[in-house]
C-alpha positions as CSV (number, residue, x, y, z in Angstrom):
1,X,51.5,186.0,-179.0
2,X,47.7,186.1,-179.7
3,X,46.2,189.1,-181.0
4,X,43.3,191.1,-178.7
5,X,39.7,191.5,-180.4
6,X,38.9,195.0,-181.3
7,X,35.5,196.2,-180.8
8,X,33.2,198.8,-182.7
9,X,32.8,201.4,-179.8
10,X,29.2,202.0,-179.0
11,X,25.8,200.0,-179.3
12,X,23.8,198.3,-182.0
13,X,20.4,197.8,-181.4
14,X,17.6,195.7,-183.3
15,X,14.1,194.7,-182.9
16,X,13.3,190.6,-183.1
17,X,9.6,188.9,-182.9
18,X,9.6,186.0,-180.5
19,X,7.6,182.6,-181.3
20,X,4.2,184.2,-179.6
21,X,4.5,187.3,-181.4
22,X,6.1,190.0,-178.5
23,X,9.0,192.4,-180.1
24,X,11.8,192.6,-178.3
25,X,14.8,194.5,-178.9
26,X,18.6,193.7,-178.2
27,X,21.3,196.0,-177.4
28,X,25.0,194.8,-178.4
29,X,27.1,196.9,-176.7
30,X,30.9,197.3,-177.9
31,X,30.4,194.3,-180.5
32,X,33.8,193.0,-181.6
33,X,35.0,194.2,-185.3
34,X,35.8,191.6,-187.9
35,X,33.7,188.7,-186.7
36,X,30.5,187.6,-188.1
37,X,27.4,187.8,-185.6
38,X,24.6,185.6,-186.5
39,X,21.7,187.0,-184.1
40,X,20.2,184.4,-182.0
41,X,16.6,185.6,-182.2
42,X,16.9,185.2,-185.7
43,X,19.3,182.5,-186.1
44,X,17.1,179.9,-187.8
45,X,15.1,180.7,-191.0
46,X,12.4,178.2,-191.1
47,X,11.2,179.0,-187.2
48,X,12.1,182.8,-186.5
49,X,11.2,185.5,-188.4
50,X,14.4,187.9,-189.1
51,X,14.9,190.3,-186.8
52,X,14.4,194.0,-187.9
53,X,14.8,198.0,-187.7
54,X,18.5,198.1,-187.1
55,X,20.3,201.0,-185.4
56,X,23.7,201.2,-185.8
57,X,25.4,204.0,-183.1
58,X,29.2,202.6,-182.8
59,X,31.9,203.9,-184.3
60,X,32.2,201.1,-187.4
61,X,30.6,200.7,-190.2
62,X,27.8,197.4,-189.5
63,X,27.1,195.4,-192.5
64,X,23.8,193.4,-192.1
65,X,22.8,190.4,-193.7
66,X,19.8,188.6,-194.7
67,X,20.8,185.1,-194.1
68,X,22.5,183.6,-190.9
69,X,26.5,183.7,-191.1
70,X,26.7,186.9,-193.2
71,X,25.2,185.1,-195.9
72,X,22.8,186.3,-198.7
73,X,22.4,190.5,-199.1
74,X,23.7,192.8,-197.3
75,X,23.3,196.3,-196.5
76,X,25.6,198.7,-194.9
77,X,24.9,201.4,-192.0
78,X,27.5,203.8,-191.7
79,X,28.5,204.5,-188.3
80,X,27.1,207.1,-185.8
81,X,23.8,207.2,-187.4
82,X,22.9,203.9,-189.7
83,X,19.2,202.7,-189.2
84,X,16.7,201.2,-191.2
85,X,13.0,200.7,-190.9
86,X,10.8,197.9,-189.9
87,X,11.2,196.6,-193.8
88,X,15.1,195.8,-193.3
89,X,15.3,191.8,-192.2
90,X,18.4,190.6,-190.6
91,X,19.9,187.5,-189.4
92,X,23.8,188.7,-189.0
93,X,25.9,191.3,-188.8
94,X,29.7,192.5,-189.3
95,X,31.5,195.1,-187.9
96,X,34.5,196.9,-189.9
């Protein structure tokens, strides 16, 4: 019998730089727990910058990473209230 996917109630937001310069920012809404999330604005080192100034409001703790595939450092944001600035780079992320 398969298991269901839990998620991390709530949102996770970040801000990305496109290839002509415009920010964006992405909202994940109810992102499942336990699975790595490489972001897709940020995905590939040598043509996107790393996405940036992550908010974490679910209910899980969100572990970001530096590298694609929660690879390289990471940095955890406790849940509710997490955040860094414009200085933390991302490419991935893991709810737990």
């Amino acid at each position: 019998m398969p298991g269901s996917a839990t998620a991390a109630g709530g949102d996770f937001r970040y801000t990305y730089r496109d290839r002509d310069g415009t920010e964006g920012t992405v909202t994940l809404h109810d992102p499942e727990s336990g699975k790595c999330l490489t972001l897709p604005e940020a995905a590939v080192e040598y043509t996107q910058p790393p996405a940036h100034s992550p908010r974490n409001r679910t209910d899980a703790t969100a572990a970001v990473f530096t590298h694609a595939d929660c690879s390289g450092e990471v940095f955890r944001l406790r849940p509710h209230t997490g955040g860094g600035s414009a200085r933390m780079k991302l490419r991935s992320v893991i709810f737990s």
